[in-house]
N, C-alpha and C positions, 0 to 999 in steps of 0.2 A: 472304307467308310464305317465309320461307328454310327448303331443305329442300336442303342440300349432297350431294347424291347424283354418283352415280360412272355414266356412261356405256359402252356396250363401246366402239365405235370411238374412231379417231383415230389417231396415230402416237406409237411408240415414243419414250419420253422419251431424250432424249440427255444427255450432260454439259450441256450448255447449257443445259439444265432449268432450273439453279437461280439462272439469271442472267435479272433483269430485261430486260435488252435483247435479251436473246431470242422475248418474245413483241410483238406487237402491239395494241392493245386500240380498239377504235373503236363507233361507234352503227350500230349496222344500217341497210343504205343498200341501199333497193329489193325490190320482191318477192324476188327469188331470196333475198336475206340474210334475212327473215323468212321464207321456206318452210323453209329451212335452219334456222333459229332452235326453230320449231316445229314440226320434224320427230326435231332431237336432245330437245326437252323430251318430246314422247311417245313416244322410244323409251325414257326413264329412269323416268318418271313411270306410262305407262299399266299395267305390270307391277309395281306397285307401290300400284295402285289411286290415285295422288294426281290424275291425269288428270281434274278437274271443269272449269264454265264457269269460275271464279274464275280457275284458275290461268295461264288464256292473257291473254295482254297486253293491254290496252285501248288507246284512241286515246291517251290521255292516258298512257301507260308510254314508257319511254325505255328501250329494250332496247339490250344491248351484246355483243358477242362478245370472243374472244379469239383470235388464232390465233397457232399455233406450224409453221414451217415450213409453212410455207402452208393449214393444214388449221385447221380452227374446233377447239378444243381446251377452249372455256368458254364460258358465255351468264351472265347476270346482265339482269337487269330493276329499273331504280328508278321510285318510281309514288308519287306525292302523297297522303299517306291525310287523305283529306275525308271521313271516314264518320263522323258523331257516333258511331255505336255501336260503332265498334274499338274492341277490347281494349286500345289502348296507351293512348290515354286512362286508364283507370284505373289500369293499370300503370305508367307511368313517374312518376318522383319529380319535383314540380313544383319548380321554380325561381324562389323567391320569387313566386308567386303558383299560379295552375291550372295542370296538364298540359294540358288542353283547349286555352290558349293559346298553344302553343309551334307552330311550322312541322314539321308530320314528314313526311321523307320516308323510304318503306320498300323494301326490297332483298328483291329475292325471285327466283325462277326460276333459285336457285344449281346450275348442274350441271356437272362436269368428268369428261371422259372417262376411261374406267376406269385406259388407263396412266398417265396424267398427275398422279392423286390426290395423289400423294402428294409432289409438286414443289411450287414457290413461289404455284401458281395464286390456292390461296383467298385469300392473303395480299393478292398482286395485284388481285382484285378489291373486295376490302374499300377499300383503301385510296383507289385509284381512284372506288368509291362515296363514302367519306366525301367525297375531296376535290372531287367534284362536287357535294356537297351543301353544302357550305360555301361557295364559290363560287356558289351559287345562292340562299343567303341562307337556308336553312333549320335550324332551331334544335338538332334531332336527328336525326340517321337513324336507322333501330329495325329489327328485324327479328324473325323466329319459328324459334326449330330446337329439335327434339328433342336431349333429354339426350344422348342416345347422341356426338352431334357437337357439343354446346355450348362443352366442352371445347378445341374447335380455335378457337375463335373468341375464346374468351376467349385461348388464349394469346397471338393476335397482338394485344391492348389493348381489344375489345370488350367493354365495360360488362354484366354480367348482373344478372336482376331477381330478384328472392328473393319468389315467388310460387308459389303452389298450381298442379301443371299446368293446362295445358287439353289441350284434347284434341280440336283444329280439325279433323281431319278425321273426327272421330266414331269414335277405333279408341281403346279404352283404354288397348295397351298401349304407342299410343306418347302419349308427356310433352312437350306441348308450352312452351316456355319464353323470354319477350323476352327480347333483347339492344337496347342501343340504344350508342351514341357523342354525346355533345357536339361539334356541328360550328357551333355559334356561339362558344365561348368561343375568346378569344385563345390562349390558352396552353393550353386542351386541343389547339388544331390545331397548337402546334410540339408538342408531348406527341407527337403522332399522326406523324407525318414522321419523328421523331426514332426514336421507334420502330419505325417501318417501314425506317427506314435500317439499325437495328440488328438487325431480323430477319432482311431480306434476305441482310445479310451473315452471320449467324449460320447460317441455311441452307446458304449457294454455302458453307460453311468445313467444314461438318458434313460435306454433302456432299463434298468432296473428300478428307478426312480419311478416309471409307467407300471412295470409288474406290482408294485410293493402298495404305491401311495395313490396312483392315476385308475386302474383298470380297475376290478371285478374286487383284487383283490387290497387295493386301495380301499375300497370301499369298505369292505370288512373291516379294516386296520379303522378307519376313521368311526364304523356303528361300535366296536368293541370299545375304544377310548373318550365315547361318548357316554357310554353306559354306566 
């Protein structure tokens, strides 16, 4: 289940924020990287009541961090969903023939630290998931988020299902709702690149345009060419 929540620590986002080559992204490598791992997922989660067995990684999960200036700054988990009785099964739109038979691999354990939220991260990790599931031979990657954040996920290309909530972790008032991606099709994965090429830059431009003309420092630029 993808549940995009926002952590407190980590370090203050910089300009460099909105530039991909700023962070790092790798599979978690040895204990210390999983205590780490799942010690930020229960500082977000367990105040938040999402804290059950489910939610912690299994042998078969392929967990991933992020780090920015040297501090873990995002976690992301992908995980094989072999459960006849997932929901996605019934939810995703078959492809000339069953859902049932398609490879899904699912993303989950979405969390980034509270400053960081609102930089390039999710994008980063999206993309990065698809492109390792495509490269892994799998036919969809799929995911679960509430209404409240489905919104950001579509903006960056993620496919949404038009289905009646659920409501996974047993709380009515949150709306749980799949996303999934095409990560067999030829041309949905240049679709996917392409537009990750034009998000990134569409962010690092947005952003700058906010440092220079919009913020503190707008401001100056604007009383200096007044004067």
């Amino acid at each position: 289940m993808v549940v995009p929540v926002s952590a407190g620590a980590g370090p203050v986002a910089g300009t460099d924020a909105w530039q991909v080559q700023a962070y790092s992204l790798r599979a978690i490598d040895g204990q210390l990287d999983r205590q780490r791992y799942e010690a930020l997922l229960a500082q977000v989660y367990e105040p938040l009541g999402f804290m059950t067995d489910g939610v912690l990684p299994g042998r078969q999960s392929r967990c991933f961090v992020i780090e920015y200036r040297a501090a873990i700054v995002a976690i992301y988990r992908l995980t094989e969903v072999d459960d006849p009785r997932s929901p996605y099964h019934d939810l995703l739109p078959g492809d000339g023939g069953h859902a049932r038979d398609l490879r899904l691999l699912e993303v989950n354990n979405v969390v980034i630290t509270r400053p960081m939220r609102s930089t390039i991260l999710l994008g980063l990790m999206l993309h990065a998931a698809a492109s390792w599931a495509h490269a892994a031979g799998y036919d969809r990657i799929v995911g679960m988020t509430r209404y409240q954040t489905l919104r950001f996920f579509v903006e960056f290309g993620v496919v949404p299902i038009d289905h009646a909530p659920l409501h996974l972790l047993g709380r009515p008032e949150l709306k749980d709702f799949a996303i999934y991606y095409d990560t067999r099709d030829p041309e949905s994965i240049a679709y996917m690149h392409e537009r990750a090429r034009r998000w990134f830059h569409q962010k690092a431009v947005m952003r700058a345009i906010e440092c220079k003309y919009i913020g503190r420092a707008g401001a100056d630029l604007d009383r200096r060419q007044a004067a």
